[in-house]
C-alpha positions in Angstrom: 0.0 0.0 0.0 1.4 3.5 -0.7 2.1 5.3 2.9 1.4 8.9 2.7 4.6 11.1 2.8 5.3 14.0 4.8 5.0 16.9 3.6 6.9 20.4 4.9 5.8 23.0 7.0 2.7 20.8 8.3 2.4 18.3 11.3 5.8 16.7 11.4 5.6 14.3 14.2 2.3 13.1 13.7 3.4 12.5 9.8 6.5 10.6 10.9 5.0 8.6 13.0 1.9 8.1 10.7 4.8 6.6 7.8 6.2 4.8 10.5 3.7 2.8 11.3 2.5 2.5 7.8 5.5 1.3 6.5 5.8 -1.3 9.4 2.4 -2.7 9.0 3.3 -2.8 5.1 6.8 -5.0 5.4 4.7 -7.5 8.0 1.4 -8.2 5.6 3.7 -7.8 2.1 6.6 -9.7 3.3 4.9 -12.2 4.6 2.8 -13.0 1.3 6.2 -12.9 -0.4 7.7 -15.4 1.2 4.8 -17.6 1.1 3.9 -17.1 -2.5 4.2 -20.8 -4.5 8.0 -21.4 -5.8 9.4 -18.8 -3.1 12.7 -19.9 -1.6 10.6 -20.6 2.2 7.9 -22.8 0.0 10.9 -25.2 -1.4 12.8 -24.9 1.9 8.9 -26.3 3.9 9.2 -28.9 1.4 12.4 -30.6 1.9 12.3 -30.1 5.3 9.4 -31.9 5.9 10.6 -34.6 3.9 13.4 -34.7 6.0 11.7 -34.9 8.8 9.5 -37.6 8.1 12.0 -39.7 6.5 14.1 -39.2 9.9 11.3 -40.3 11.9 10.7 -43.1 9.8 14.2 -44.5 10.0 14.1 -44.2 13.6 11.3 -46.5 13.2 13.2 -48.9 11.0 15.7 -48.9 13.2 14.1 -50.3 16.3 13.9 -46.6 17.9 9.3 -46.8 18.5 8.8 -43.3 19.8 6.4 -42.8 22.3 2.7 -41.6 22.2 4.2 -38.5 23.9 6.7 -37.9 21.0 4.2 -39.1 18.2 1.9 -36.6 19.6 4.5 -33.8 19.7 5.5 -34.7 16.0 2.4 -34.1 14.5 1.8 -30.5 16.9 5.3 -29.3 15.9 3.8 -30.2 11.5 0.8 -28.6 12.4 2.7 -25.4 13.8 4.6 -25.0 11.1 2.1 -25.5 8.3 -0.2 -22.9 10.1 2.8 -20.7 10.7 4.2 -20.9 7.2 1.4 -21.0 5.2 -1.7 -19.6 6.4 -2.2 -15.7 6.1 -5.8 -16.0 8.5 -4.0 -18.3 11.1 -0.8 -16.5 11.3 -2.1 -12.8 11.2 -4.7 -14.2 14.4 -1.3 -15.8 16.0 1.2 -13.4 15.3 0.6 -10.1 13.1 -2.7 -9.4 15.4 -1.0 -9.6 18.6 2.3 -7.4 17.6 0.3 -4.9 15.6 -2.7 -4.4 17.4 -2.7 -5.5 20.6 -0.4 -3.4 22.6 -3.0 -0.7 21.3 -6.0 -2.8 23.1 -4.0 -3.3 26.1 -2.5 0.4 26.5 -6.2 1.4 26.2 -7.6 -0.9 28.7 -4.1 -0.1 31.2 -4.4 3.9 30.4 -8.2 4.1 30.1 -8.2 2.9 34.0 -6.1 5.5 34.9 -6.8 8.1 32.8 -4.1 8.8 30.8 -4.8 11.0 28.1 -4.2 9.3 24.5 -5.1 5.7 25.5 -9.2 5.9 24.3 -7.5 7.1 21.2 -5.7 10.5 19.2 -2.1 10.0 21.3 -0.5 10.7 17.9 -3.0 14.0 17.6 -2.4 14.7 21.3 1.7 14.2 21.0 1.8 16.4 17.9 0.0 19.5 20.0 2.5 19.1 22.2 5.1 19.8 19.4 3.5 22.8 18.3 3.2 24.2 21.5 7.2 24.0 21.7 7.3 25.2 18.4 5.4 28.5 19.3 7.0 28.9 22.6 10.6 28.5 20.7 9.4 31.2 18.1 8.3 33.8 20.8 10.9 33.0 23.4 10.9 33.2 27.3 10.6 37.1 27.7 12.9 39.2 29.6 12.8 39.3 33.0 12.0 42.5 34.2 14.8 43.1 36.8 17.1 41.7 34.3 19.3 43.6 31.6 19.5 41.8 28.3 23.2 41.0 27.1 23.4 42.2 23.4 26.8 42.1 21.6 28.7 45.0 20.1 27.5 45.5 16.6 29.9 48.3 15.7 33.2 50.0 16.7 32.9 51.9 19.3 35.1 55.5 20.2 36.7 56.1 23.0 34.0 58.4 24.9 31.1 55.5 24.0 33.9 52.7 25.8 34.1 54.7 28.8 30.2 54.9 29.1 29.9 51.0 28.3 32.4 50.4 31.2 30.3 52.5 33.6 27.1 51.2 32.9 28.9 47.7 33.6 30.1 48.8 36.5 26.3 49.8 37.6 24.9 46.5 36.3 26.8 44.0 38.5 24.6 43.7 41.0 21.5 43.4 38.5 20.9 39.4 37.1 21.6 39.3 33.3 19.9 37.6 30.7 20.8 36.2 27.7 18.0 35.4 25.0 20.8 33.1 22.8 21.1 30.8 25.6 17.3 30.6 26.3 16.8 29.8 22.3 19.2 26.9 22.2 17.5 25.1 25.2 14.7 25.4 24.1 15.6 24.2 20.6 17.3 21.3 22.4 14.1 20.7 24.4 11.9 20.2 21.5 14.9 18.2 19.9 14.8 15.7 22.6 10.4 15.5 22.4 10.7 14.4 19.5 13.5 11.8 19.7 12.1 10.6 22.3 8.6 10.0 20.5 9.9 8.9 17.3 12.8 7.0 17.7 11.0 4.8 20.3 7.6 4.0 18.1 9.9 3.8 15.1 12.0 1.0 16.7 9.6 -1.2 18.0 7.1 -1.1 15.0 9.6 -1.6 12.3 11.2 -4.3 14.3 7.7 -5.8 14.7 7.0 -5.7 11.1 10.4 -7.0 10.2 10.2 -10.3 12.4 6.8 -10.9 11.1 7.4 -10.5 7.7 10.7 -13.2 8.2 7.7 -15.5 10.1 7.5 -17.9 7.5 11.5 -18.5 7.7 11.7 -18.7 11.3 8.7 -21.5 11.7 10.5 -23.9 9.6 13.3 -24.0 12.3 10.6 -25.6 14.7 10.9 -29.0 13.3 14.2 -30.1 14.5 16.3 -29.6 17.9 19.2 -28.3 16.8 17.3 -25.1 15.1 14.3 -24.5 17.8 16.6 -22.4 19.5 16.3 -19.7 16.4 12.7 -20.0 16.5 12.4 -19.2 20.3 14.4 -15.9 19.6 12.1 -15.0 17.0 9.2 -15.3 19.4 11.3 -13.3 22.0 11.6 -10.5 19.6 8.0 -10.4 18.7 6.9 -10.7 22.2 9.7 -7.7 22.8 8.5 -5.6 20.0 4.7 -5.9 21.4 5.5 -5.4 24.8 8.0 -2.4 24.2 4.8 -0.8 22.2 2.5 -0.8 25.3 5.5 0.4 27.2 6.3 3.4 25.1 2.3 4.0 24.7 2.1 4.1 28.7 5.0 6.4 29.0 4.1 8.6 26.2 0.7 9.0 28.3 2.6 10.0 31.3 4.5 12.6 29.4 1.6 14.0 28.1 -0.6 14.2 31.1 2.7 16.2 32.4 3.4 18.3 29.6 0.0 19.3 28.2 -1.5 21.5 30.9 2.2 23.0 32.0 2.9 24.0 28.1 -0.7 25.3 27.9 -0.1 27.4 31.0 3.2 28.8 29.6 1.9 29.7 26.2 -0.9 31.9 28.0 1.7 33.9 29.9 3.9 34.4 26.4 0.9 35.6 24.8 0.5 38.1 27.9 3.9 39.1 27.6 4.6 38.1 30.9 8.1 36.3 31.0 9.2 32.7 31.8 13.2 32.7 32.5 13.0 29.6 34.4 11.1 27.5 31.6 14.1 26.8 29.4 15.9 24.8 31.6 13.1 22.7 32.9 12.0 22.2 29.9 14.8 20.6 29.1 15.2 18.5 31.9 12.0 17.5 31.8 12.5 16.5 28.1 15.8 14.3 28.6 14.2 12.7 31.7 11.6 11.1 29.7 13.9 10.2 27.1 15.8 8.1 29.4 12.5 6.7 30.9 11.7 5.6 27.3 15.1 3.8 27.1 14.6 2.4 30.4 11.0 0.8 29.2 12.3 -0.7 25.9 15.2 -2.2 27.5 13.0 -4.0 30.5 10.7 -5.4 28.3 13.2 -6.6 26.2 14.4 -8.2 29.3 11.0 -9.7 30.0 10.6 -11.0 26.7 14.0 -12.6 26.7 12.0 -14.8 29.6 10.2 -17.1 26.9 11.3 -21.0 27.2 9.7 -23.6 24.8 7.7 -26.0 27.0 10.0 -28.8 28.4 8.3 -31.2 26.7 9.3 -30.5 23.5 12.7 -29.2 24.7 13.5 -32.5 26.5 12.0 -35.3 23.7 15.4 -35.8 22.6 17.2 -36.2 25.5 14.1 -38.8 27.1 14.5 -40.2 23.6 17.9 -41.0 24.5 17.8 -41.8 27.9 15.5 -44.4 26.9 17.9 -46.0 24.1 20.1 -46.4 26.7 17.8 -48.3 29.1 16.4 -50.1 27.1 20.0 -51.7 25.4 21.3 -53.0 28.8 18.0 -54.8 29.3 18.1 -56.4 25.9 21.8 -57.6 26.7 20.3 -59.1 29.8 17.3 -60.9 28.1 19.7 -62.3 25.5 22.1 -63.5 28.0 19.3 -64.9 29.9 18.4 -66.7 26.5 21.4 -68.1 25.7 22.4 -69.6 29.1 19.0 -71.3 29.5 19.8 -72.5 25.7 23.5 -73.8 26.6 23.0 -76.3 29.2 21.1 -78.1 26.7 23.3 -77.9 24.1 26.0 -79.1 26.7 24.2 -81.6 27.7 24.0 -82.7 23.8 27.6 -82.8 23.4 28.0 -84.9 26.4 25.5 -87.0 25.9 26.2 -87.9 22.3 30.6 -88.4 23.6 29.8 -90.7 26.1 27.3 -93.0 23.6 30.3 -93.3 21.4 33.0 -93.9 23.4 30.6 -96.7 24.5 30.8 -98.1 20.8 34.1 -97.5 20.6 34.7 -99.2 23.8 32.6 -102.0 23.0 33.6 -102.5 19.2 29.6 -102.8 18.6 28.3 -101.7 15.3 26.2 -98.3 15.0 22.5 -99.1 16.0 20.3 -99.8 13.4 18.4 -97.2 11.4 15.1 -98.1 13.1 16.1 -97.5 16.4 18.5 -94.3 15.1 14.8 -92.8 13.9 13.4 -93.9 17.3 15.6 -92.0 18.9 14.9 -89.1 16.4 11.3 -89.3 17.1 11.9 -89.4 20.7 14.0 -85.9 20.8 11.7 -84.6 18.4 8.5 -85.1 20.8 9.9 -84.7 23.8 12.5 -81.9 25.0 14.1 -83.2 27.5 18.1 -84.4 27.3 18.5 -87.3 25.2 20.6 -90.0 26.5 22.4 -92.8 24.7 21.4 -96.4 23.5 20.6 -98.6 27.0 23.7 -101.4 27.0 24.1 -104.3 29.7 25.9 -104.5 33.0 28.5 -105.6 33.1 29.0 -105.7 29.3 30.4 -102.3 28.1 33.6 -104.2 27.3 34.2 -107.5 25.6 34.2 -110.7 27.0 37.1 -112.9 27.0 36.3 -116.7 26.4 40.1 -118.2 27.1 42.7 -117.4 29.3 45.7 -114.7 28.9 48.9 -116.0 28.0 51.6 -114.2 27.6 54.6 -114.6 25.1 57.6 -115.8 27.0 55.0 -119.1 28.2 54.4 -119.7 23.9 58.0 -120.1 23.4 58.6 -122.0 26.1 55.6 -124.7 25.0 57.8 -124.7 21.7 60.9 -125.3 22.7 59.5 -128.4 24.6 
């Protein structure tokens, strides 16, 4: 939209801050349907990271890693956010461009209504700019003379001798009068309206244009919601909205303040100008009065910044990762366990094989019998394969694991003797 310009010689602060605000709630809407507009850089940079996203999760999946209902459930919240954020106008200017344009306005009306701050129904810009012209007029008519005073006015020509004698007398006579000095009273006064509008300006101009800045990069910023690593950059963003709206109710309030403090001294000033009645003393508390709000205004925006800089993502989302892990962890030592368990209720058996199946053949070897036949060999089969328990080898006799001898021993030397007989 085109923002109306200022033009010279009419309402200067109430034009500045007019484009001010203008211009900031321009950036926020037109930025914002920029970077959302199909085959922007944010629209490609949603879709691959969503991909990624998924396709991470999935893995995880693949991998043995079942997230939680908790983490499920915080999955799909953090893809909702950042579709609503990213690409819905209606849902993010209720969320987000609502609350920093409009609503420190609602709330400084509902905070200065109650105490009755001028401005805060409405017209603080109209209100502010009187102000300026009343410093404007009082800077164009001056302070007056004081009447016991003597005005200090600078040679403007040579002077002879006779008129430098006089001068020096009629110094001499005015030492014990005060002196005033009309230069001196004009540049306060100039500074004093200098600082006004400073003040006014440069504290509606920062928090607005920052405002419409940060929403107009809110498409950007809600993308780094989906992973850990950048949340971090999305929680500043919301700091600095929060910030901005927060340091426009401040500067509202204190604006008030300075009004309800300025307006009805100025207006009494100006109607003792226009009676010619001089104000020496106005020049310098004006200008102390000036600067003290100007550091007031400083003093606002950097608390609420400091408020703002309060915001934490809920732990929940903060900590998924770290429970994630934590339960990785738990839950490897207890699968070592279960398959240690396993396999030592599986190895006695298998011992008990091996053993069973050595001690059957050195029985056969022992005894120098032939295998069994195949009959009872698929017996046995059967046997193991029914029943579970240990299997044990073939039953053989007492008594007759080794051979049976059916003559007596005789040894060598005895043959050869029988021979030689």
């Amino acid at each position: 939209m085109a923002c109306p310009a200022i033009s010279p010689g009419g309402a200067f602060l109430s034009g500045v801050l007019g484009y001010v605000d203008c211009q900031a709630q321009a950036i926020g809407q037109g930025g914002y349907q920029a970077l959302t507009a199909p085959g922007s850089i944010v629209a490609v940079l949603l879709t691959g990271l969503l991909t990624i996203f998924v396709a991470l999760f999935g893995y995880r999946m693949i991998l043995g890693q079942t997230p939680g209902t908790r983490e499920g459930v915080l999955a799909v919240v953090k893809i909702g956010v950042v579709l609503a954020l990213a690409t819905s106008w209606p849902a993010f200017r209720t969320l987000a461009y609502n609350v920093a344009m409009h609503g420190p306005a609602e709330l400084a009306a509902s905070i200065g209504g109650s105490a009755g701050l001028p401005g805060s129904g409405g017209g603080l810009v109209a209100r502010l700019q009187g102000v300026d012209n009343g410093l404007a007029e009082l800077q164009r008519i001056g302070t007056g003379k004081p009447l016991d005073a003597d005005e200090i006015v600078g040679p403007t020509q040579p002077l002879t001798p006779q008129q430098q004698q006089q001068q020096y007398q009629r110094l001499q006579q005015l030492q014990q009068k005060p002196r005033w000095d009309p230069t001196r009273d004009a540049t306060m006064l100039s500074q004093s309206r200098t600082l006004y509008l400073t003040g006014a300006i440069a504290s509606f101009a920062s928090v607005r244009v920052v405002a419409g800045l940060l929403l107009a990069l809110g498409p950007l910023f809600a993308l780094f919601l989906l992973f850990d690593t950048t949340r971090g950059l999305f929680e500043g963003w919301v700091r600095g909205i929060a910030g901005a709206a927060l340091g426009a109710l401040s500067t509202s309030i204190v604006l008030g303040v300075e009004l309800a403090l300025m307006e009805p001294w100025l207006i009494q000033i100006l109607e003792l100008r226009r009676q010619n009645i001089p104000t020496p003393s106005v020049p310098t508390e004006l200008l102390a009065l000036t600067l003290v709000f100007v550091l007031t205004l400083l003093a606002a925006l950097i608390a609420t910044a400091r408020v703002a800089q309060g915001f934490r993502m809920p732990a929940a989302m903060r900590t998924a990762a770290s429970r994630l892990a934590e339960t990785l962890r738990e839950r490897a030592p207890q699968a070592a366990l279960a398959g240690a368990e396993q396999h030592e209720i599986a190895d006695p058996r298998t011992r008990a094989h091996s053993v069973a199946d050595a001690v059957a053949a050195s029985q056969r070897r022992e005894a120098g019998m032939t295998p069994p036949p195949s009959a009872q060999l698929a017996h046995q089969g059967t046997t193991q394969a029914v029943s579970r328990d240990i299997p044990v080898a073939a039953p053989v006799p007492l008594g007759q694991s080794y051979r049976r001898r059916t003559r007596g021993r005789v040894s060598a030397g005895a043959s050869r003797r029988d021979r030689n007989a």
